[in-house]
C-alpha positions in Angstrom: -27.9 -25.1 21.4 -30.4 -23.2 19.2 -33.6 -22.0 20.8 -36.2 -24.4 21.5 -34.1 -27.4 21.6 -33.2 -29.8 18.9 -35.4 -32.9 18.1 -34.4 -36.6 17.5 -31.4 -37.0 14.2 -33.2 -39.8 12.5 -36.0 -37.4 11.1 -36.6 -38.1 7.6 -35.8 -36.0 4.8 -38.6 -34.1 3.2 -40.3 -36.1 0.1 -40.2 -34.3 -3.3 -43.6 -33.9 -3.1 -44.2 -32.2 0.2 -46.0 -28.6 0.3 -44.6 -25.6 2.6 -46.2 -24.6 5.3 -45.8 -21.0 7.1 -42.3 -20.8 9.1 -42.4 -18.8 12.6 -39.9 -15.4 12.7 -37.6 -16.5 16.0 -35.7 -13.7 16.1 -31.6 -14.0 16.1 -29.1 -15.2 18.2 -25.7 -13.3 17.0 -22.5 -14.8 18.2 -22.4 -11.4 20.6 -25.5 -9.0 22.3 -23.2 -6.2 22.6 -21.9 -5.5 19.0 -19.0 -3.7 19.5 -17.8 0.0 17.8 -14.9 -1.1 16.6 -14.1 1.3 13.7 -11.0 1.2 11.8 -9.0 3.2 9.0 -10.2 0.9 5.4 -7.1 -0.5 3.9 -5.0 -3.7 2.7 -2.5 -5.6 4.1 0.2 -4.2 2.4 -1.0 -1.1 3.2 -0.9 -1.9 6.5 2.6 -2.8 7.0 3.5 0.1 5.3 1.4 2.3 7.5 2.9 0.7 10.6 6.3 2.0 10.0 5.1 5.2 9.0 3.2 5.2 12.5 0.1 4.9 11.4 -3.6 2.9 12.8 -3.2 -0.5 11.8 -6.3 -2.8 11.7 -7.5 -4.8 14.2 -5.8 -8.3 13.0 -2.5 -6.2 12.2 -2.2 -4.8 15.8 -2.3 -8.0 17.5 0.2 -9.4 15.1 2.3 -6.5 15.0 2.2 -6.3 19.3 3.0 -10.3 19.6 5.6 -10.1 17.3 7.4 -7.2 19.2 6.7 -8.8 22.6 8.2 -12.0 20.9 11.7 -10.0 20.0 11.9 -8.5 23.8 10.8 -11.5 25.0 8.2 -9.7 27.0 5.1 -12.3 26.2 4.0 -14.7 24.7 3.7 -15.3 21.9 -0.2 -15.0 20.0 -2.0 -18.1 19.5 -3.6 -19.0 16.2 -6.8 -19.9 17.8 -8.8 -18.4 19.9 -7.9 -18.5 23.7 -9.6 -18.0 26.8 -10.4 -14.1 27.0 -9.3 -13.9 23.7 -12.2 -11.6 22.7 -11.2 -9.0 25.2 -8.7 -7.7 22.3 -11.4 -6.7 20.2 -12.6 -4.1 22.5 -9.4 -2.8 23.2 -8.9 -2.0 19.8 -7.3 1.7 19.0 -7.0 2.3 23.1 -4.4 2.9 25.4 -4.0 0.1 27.6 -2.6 1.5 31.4 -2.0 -1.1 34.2 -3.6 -0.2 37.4 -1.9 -2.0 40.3 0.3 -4.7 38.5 -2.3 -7.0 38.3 -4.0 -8.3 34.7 -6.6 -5.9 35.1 -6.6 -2.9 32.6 -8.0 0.1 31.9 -8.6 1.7 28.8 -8.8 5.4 27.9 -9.2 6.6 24.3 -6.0 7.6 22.8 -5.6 10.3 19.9 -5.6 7.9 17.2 -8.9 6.2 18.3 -10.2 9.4 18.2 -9.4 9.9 14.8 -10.2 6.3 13.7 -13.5 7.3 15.0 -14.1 10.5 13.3 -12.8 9.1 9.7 -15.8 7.1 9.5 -18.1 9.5 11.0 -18.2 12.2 8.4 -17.7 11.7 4.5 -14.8 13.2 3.0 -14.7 14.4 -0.4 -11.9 13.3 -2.8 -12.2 15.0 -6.3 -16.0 15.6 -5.5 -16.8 11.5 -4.9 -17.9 10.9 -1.1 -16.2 7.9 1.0 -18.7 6.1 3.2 -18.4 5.1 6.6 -17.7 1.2 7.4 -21.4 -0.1 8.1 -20.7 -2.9 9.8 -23.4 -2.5 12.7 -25.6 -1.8 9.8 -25.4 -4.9 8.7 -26.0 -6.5 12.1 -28.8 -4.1 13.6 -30.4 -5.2 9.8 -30.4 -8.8 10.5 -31.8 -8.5 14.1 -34.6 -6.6 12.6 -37.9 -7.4 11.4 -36.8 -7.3 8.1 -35.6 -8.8 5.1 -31.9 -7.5 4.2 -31.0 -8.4 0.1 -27.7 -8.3 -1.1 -27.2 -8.4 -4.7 -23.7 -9.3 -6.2 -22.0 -6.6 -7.0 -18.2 -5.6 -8.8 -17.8 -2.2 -9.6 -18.4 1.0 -8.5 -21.6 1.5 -10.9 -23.0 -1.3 -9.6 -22.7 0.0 -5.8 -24.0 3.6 -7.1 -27.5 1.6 -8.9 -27.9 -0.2 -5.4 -27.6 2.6 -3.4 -29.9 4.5 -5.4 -32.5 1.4 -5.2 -32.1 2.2 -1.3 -30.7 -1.0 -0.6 -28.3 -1.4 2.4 -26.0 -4.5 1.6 -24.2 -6.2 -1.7 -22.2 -9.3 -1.9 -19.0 -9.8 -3.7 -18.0 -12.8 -5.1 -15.4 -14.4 -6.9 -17.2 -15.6 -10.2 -17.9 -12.0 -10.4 -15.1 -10.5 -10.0 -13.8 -12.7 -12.6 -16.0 -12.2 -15.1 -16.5 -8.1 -14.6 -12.7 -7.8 -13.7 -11.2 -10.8 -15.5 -7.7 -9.9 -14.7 -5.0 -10.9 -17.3 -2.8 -13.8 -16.2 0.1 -12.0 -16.7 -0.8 -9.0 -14.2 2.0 -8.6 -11.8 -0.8 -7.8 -9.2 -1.7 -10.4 -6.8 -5.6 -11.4 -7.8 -6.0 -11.9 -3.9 -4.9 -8.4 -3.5 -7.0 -7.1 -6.0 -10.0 -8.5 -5.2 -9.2 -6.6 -2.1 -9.0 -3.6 -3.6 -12.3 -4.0 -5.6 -14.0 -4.7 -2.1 -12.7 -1.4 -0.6 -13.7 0.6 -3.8 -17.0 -0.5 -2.8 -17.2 0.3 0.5 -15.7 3.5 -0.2 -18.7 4.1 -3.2 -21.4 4.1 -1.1 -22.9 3.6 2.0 -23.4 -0.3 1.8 -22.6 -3.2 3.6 -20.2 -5.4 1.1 -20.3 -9.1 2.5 -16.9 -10.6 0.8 -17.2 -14.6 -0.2 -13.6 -15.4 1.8 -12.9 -18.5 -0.1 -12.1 -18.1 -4.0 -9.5 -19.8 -5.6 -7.3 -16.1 -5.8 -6.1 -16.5 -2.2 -2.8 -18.8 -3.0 -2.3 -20.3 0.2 -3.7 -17.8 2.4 -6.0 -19.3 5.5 -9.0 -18.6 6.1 -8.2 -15.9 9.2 -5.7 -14.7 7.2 -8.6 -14.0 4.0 -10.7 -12.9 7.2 -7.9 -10.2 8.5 -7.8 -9.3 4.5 -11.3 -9.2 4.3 -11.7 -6.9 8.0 -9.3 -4.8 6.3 -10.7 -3.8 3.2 -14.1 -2.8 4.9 -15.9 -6.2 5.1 -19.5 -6.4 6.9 -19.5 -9.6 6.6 -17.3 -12.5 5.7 -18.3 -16.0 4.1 -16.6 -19.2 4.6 -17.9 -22.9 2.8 -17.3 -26.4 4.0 -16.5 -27.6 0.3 -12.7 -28.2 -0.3 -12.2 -26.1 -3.5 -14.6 -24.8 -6.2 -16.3 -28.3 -8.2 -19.0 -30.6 -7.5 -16.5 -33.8 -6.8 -14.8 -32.3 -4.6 -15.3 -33.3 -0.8 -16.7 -31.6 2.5 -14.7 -31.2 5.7 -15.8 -32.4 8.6 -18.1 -30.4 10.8 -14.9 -30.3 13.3 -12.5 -29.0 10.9 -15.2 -26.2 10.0 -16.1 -25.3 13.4 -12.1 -24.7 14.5 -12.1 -22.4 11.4 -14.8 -19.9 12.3 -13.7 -19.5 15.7 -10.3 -18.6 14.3 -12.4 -16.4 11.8 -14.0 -14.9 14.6 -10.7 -14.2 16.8 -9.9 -12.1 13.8 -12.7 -10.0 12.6 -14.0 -9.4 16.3 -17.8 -9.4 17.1 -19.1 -6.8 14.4 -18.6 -8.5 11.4 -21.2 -10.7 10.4 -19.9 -14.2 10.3 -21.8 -16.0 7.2 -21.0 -20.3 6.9 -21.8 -21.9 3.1 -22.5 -25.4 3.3 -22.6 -27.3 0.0 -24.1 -30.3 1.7 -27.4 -29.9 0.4 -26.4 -31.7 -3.2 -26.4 -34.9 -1.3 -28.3 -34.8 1.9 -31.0 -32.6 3.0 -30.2 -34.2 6.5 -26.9 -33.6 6.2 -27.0 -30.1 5.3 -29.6 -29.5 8.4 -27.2 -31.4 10.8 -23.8 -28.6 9.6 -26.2 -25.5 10.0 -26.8 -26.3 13.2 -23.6 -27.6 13.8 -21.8 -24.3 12.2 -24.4 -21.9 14.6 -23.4 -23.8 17.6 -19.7 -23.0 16.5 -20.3 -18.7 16.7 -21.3 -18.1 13.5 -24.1 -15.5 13.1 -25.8 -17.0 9.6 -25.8 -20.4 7.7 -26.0 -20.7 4.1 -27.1 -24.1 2.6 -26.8 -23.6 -1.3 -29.8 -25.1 -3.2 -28.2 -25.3 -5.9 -29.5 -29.1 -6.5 -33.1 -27.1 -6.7 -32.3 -24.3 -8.8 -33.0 -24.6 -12.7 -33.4 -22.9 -15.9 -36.2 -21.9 -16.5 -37.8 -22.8 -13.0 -40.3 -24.8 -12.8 -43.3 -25.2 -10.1 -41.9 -29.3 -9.3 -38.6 -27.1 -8.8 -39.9 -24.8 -6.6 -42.1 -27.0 -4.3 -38.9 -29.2 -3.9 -36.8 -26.5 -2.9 -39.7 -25.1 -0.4 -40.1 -28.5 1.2 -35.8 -28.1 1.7 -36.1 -24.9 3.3 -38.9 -25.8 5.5 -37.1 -29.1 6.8 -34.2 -26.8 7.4 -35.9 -24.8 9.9 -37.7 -27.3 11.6 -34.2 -26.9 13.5 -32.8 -23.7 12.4 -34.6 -20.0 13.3 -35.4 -18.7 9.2 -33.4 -15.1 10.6 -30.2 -17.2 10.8 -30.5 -18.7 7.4 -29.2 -17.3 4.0 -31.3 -17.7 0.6 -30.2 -17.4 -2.5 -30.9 -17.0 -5.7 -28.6 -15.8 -8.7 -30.6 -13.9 -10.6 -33.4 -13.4 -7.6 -36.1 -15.3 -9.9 -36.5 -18.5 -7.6 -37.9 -16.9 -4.8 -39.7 -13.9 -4.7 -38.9 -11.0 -2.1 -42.3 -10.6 -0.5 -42.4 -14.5 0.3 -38.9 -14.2 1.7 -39.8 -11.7 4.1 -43.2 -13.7 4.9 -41.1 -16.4 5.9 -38.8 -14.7 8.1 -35.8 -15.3 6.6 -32.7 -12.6 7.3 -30.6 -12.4 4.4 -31.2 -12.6 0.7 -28.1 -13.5 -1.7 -28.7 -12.5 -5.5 -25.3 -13.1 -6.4 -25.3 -12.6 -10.3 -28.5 -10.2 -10.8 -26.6 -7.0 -11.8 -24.0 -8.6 -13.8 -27.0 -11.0 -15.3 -29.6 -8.0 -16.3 -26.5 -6.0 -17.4 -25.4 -8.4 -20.0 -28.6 -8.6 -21.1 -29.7 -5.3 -21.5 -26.2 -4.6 -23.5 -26.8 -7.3 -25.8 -30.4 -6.4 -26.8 -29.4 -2.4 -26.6 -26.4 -3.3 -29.7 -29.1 -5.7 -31.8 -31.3 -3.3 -31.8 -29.0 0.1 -32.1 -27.0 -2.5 -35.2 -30.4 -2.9 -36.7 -31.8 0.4 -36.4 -34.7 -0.8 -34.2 -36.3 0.9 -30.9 -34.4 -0.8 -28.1 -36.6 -2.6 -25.8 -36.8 0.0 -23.0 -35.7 3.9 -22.3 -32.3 4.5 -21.9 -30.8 7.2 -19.0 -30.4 10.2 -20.4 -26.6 11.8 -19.7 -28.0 14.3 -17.6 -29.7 11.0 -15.6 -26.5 9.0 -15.7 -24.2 11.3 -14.8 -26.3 12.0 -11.4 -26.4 8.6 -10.7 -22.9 7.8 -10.7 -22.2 11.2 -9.2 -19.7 11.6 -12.5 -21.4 15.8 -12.3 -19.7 16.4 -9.0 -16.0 15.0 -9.8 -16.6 16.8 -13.1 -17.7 20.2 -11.0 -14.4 19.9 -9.2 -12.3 19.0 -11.9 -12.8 21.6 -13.6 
């Protein structure tokens, strides 16, 4: 149940032409209160099975299934559910530790081991590879963020330039998704490697770029027939603050929902594999048919553990925006949290022009989603900079200078080293 109670279903939908009023802060309800330190070494799944039979710290999804599948050959337990079972967040915590029985019975009790130790110390301190630092995991960055005061905005980003401009804006969080990887990566079709995996790989460059929180959209059409804890081990793996999920069935407008059941069994199997830290986010696409509806899945999905909902407003979004567009979309969001706290909900905006910052902190709401700014003002700015360079015109700003860029990107200090 969310705070305050819920009032009758049969509330109407907002008309077009209601206004917005102010919206109260309430302040979060995470799926935990105790956000656990659960640090582990950022890497992909085949790196992981690799690392296992060289002895080294899986992650946390690859040392349960790793444990349950030797326990299976000995027959010395059971073997691991798919779902989430009754204590089955205990594991989390246990993470990296030595587990010592104390007088036979299921009690436990955990000492650090070695490897723990060093789990923990890799992502205390950055490390310097040819000169470029590696940032820590900030997944309790992410959460002690959203249960703040303020407003946390997450571009999109998909390359390591990208994460080096945001970090130097003194943002704290970025959001990868798969139309962007596409069109800043656009693999070739005939690239033996597997586009899941490499979408992987671009989110761990980023974590490893800068000190940001990379939220990972866990449902792109790369994944093959990967489920979603399976994305969500992926996803844990690579470095992921938090992970996003959608109720649609594929990428397309005609294609259908799934039931608010079939989406709540999901996120608590997400959440049996990326443990308490990681910021559980839940798209629903519902919004292009039903206001009502859409209200009815947040709540629905919140009740179910995860930490934020996401309606997409993409049936108010147009180019260029106009004010009938905007007060339409307002009325939306304040029907929406007639019911659901503004810190639990997600905004977005692709290019961040539909809703200004300053009003999206007024209003309380937790996390801001601009998933196509960077990539948007970057394709701009190249195609004015060549029209004017091609016509031998002033361009219509100041470029960085080298000196400029190569601070920036930090290209100086791997030069430094490199020679």
């Amino acid at each position: 149940m969310i705070a305050g109670g819920r009032r009758s279903r049969n509330e109407g939908r907002p008309p077009d032409t209601a206004t917005h009023g102010d919206v109260t802060d309430d302040q979060p309800r995470f799926a935990d209160d105790d956000a656990q330190d659960r640090r582990v070494p950022v890497t992909s799944r085949r790196h992981v099975q690799d690392g296992v039979a060289d002895g080294k710290t899986p992650t946390a999804g690859a040392q349960e299934r790793h444990a349950s599948q030797e326990r299976h050959e000995t027959g010395g337990g059971q073997e691991r559910h798919a779902t989430p079972i009754p204590g089955g967040e205990k594991r989390h915590a246990s993470q990296g530790r030595h587990e010592t029985p104390t007088d036979g019975s299921q009690g436990r009790r955990t000492t650090p081991t070695q490897g723990d130790q060093e789990t923990h110390a890799e992502h205390q301190h950055r490390s310097g590879v040819d000169g470029v630092d590696v940032a820590p995991v900030p997944r309790a960055m992410l959460r002690d963020a959203l249960t703040s005061d303020g407003l946390v905005v997450a571009p999109g980003c998909y390359d390591v330039l990208g994460a080096r401009v945001l970090e130097a804006a003194g943002l704290e969080a970025a959001y990868l998704t798969p139309f962007g990887f596409q069109a800043a990566d656009a693999p070739s079709p005939h690239a033996p490697q597997d586009p899941w995996e490499r979408y992987l790989d671009l989110a761990r460059e980023l974590v490893d770029a800068a000190g940001l929180a990379i939220i990972v959209d866990g449902q792109t059409g790369l994944e093959g027939n990967r489920g979603a804890p399976e994305r969500a081990a992926d996803a844990f793996s690579a470095g992921a603050a938090g992970f996003v999920i959608e109720d649609r069935q594929g990428f397309g407008k005609d294609r259908p929902l799934r039931t608010m059941v079939e989406v709540g069994r999901e996120i608590a199997a997400v959440r049996h594999e990326v443990g308490r830290e990681t910021t559980v986010i839940v798209r629903t696409d519902a919004v292009r048919e039903s206001v009502d509806d859409a209200r009815a899945r947040c709540e629905s999905y919140l009740d179910a553990g995860a930490d934020l909902v996401f309606p997409l407003m993409t049936r108010y979004l147009n180019y260029p925006d106009t004010p009938a567009d905007r007060e339409r979309r307002m009325s939306a969001y304040q029907f929406l949290t007639e019911r659901v706290p503004p810190k639990r909900l997600v905004v977005h905006s692709p290019t961040g022009r539909h809703l200004p910052v300053d009003e999206a902190r007024r209003l309380g709401f937790g996390l801001y989603l601009m998933s196509q700014l960077l990539i948007a003002s970057a394709v701009t700015g190249m195609t004015h900079e060549l029209a004017a360079a091609l016509a031998d015109e002033p361009g219509p700003m100041p470029l960085l200078t080298p000196v400029d860029l190569a601070t920036l990107t930090r290209v100086d200090r791997w030069l430094e080293n490199r020679w």
